[in-house]
N, C-alpha and C positions, 0 to 999 in steps of 0.2 A: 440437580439432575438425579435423577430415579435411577438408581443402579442395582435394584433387588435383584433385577435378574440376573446378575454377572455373579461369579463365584467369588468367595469371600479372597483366596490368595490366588495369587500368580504364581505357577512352577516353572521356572527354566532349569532344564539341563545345562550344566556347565561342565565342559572335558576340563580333566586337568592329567595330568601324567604322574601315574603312581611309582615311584622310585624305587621301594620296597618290592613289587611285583615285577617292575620294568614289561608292563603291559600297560597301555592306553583306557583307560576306564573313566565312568560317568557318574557323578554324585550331585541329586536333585538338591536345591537349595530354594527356601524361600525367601522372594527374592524384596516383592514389594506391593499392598492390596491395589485391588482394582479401585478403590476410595483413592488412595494417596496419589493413585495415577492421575484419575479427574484431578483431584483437589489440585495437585502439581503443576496439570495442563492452566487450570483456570487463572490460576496466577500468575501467569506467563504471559497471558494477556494484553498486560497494557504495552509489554516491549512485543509484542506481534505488532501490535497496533504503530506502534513506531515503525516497526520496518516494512509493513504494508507502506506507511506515507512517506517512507524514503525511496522504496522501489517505486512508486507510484509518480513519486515529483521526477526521477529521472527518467522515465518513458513520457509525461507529460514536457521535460524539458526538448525531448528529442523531436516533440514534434514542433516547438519552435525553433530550435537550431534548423531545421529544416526552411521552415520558411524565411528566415531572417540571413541565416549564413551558405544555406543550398549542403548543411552538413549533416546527415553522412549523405546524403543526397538530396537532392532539387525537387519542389513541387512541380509534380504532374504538370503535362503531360512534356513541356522542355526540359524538364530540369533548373528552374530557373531561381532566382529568391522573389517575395511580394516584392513590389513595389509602393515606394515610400507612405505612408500615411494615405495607404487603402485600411479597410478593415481587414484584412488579412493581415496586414503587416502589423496593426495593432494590435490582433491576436497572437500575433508568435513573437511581440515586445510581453504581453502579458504570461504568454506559456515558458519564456525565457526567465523571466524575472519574478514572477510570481513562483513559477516551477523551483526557482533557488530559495526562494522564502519558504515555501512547503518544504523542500528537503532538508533544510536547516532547522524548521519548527519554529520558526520567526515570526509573527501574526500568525499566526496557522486559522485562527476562527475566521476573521475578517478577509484573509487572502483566499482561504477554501470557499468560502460564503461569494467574493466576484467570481471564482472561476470556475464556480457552478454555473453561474449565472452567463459567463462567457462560453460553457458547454450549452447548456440552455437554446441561448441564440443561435450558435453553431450549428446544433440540429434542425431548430424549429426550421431557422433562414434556411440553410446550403441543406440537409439531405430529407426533410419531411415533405417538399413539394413534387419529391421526385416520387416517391410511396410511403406509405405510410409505416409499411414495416423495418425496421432496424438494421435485420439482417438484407433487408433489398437495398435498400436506398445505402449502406454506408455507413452509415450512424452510429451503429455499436459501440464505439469507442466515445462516442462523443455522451452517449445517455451514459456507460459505465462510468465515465467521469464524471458526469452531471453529479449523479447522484452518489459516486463516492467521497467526492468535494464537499456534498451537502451534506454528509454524513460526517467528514471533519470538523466540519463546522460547527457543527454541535456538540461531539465528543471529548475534540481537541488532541494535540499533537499525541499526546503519552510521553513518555518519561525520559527519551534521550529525544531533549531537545532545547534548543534556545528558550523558546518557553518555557519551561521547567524551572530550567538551569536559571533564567532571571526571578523566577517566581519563588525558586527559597533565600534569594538572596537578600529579598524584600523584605523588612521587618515587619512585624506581628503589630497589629493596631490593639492596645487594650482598651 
């Protein structure tokens, strides 16, 4: 990242109370460059990237608790759960249970990689015959998922995760 134009240090004021004077006064300190700030953010990174797919797998669980247990409420427009082995109901067994494999980091390519594929359907079927635009027809949530599933998918979980966690435990092939 190009940071010329940013000033080489960062000044904050920091109060401290001077005991000596027993008056309230401000001594500028330097604190830390605008570089080590970037460089800082950047390697922060792959645990963003973690808890993006943790927040991410419990909003996706929430909308299968919904359809399977009617929790914290009931699909539209009764209130009700799907019924048995419709396609609805196999979608909120997969946003249930795939959603716990995401948030745990458990297959995370393979599990992101279906449930792109089950956002996919979800739009194409239920809200793209209604309009074509995302924010008309519903769908928003269903394309942000799409593609941020597909985007796991290839990335993978990041670094607090069962994957991880099984993958240094494996030995080294020389």
């Amino acid at each position: 990242m190009n940071t010329n134009f940013l000033p080489d240090r960062v000044f904050f004021i920091i109060p401290y109370n001077s005991i000596r004077l027993g008056i309230f006064t401000y001594q500028t300190k330097i604190i830390m460059s605008i570089q080590d700030i970037f460089a800082n953010w950047r390697s922060s990174a792959p645990y963003l990237q973690s808890i993006l797919r943790m927040i991410a797998a419990l909003m996706f669980i929430m909308s299968g608790t919904m359809k399977l247990f009617a929790y914290p409420m009931g699909i539209p427009p009764d209130g009700g759960t799907a019924v048995y082995f419709t396609q609805v109901w196999f979608g909120g067994i997969l946003e249930v249970f795939g959603g716990a494999l995401f948030l745990f980091g458990l297959f995370t390519r393979p599990v992101a990689f279906i449930l792109a594929g089950e956002m996919a359907v979800a739009y194409w079927q239920f809200h793209a015959p209604t309009s074509p635009w995302p924010i008309i027809n519903g769908g928003v949530n269903a394309v942000l998922y799409c593609f941020l599933f597909l985007w796991f998918s290839a990335a993978g979980a990041g670094p607090w995760s069962l994957d991880a966690a099984l993958r240094k435990k494996e030995p080294i092939p020389k």
